[in-house]
N, C-alpha and C positions, 0 to 999 in steps of 0.2 A: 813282384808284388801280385798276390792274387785278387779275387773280386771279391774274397770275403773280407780282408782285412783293407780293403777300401771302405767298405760299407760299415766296417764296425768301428772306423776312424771317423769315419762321417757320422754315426750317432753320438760318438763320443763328444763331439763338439757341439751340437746343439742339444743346450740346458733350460732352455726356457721363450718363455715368449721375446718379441724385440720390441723393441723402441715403439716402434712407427704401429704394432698391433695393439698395444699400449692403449696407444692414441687414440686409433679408432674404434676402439672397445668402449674409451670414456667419453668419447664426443656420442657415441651413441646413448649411450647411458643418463647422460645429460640432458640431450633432445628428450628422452622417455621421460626423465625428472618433469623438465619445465614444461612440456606440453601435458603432464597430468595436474601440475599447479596451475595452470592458466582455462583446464576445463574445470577446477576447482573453484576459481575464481569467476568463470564464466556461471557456473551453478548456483555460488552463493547471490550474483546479482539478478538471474531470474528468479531466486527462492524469491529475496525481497520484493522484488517487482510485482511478483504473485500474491505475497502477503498484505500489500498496499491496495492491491485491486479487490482482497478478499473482504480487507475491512471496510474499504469504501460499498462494497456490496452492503454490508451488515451492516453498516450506519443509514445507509437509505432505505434500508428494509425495516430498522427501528426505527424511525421517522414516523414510516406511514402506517407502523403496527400502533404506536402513541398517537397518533391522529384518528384510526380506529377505532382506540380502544377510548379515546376522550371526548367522542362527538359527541354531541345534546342528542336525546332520540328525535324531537321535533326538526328542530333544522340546524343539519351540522352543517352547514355553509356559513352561519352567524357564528361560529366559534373557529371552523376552520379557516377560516380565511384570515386569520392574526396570524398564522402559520407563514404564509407566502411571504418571504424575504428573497433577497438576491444578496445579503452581507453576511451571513452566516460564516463565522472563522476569520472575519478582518481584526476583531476585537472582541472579547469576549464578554456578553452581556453581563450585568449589573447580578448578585444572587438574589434570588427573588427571596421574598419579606418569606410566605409561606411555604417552606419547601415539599408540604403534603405528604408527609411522612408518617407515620404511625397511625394511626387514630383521629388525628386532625383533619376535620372535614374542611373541601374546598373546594372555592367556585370554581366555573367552568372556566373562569380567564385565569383565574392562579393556577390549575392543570396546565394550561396550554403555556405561561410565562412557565411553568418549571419545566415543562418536553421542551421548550425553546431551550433552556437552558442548558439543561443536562447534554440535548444533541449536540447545542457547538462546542459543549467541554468536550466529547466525545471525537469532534471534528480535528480540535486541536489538541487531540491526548493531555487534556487535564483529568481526564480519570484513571489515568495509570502514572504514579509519582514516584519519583528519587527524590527522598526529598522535596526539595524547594522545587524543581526541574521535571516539566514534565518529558516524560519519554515512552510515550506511545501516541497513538494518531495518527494522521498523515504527514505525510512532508508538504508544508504550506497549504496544506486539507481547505476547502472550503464550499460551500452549499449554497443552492438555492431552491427553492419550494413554489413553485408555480401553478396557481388554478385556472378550469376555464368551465366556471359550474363545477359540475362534481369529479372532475377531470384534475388530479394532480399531476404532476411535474416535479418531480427529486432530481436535481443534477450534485453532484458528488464531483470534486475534482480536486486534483494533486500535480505535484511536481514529482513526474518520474526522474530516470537516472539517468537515461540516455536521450537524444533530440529524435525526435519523430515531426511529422506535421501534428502541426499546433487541433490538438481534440476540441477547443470549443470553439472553433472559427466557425461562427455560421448563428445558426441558431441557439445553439445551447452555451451561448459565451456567459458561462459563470465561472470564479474562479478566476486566477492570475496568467494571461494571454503570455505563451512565447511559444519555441519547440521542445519544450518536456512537458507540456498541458497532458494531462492524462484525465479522463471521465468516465464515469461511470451515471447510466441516465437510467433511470425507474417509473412508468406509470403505474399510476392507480387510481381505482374509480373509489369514491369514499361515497355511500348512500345512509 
């Protein structure tokens, strides 16, 4: 027997991949799968995470732009100061009689009962509805509004997704106390 027909007996026989290369083709294949679905997964919970924190910004920047825009020129401390709660989003206030809408003039306490209002719909996504069901807001959202003179205090806070140290342990305990407390705190001077 020569070397050549050794060698072309030996390609003769091998037809294809085996077993065991098989294997480790699809075990690799796999790992690539599931580690792109679990940074996928990983993504869509800091999206939300980020969107909760975005709106809790927005809702305390609408606060103090409605406090703003609805002081008395004399002395907005006699109007602002109906503002300062600490239950914002426990229950959702009563609708107020005048919702000062169109043309309908209103006092400076039916302004400030309707920014009350509107804000904690806004706390607990009653402004964005399915139907019956509201489905925007925060997840268990809830405010406080704190003066000291013309010094305000917005504290904004939710229930994140995952456990961290508890965000209102201290001074700024507004909101439902555990380890997913999440806040977001806003001053502002109102003159």
């Amino acid at each position: 027997m020569n070397k050549f027909s050794t060698l072309s007996s030996y390609k003769s026989t091998q037809k294809g991949m085996t077993f065991l290369e098989v294997l480790i083709a699809l075990v690799i294949m796999v790992t690539g799968i599931l580690g792109a679905v679990a940074m996928q997964v990983t993504a869509k919970q800091g999206s939300f995470d980020a969107m909760q924190r975005s709106l809790a910004s927005s809702v305390a920047q609408d606060i103090i732009a409605r406090m703003r825009a609805h002081a008395p020129s004399l002395n907005p401390n006699l109007a602002l100061n109906t503002y300062a709660r600490t239950d914002y989003g426990s229950t959702l206030d009563a609708v107020p009689g005048n919702r000062c809408a169109g043309i309908v003039a209103c006092t400076v306490a039916e302004m400030a009962a309707n920014d009350m209002f509107e804000w904690e719909r806004a706390l607990m996504g009653g402004d964005t509805m399915l139907g019956v069901v509201s489905v925007g807001g925060l997840v268990g959202g809830r405010g406080c509004i704190t003066q000291v003179g013309n010094a305000y205090t917005v504290v904004v806070s939710w229930q994140g997704r995952t456990n961290t140290v508890d965000a209102g342990a201290g001074a700024g305990a507004c909101g439902i106390s555990g380890t997913k407390r999440r806040q977001v705190i806003v001053q502002a001077f109102i003159f």
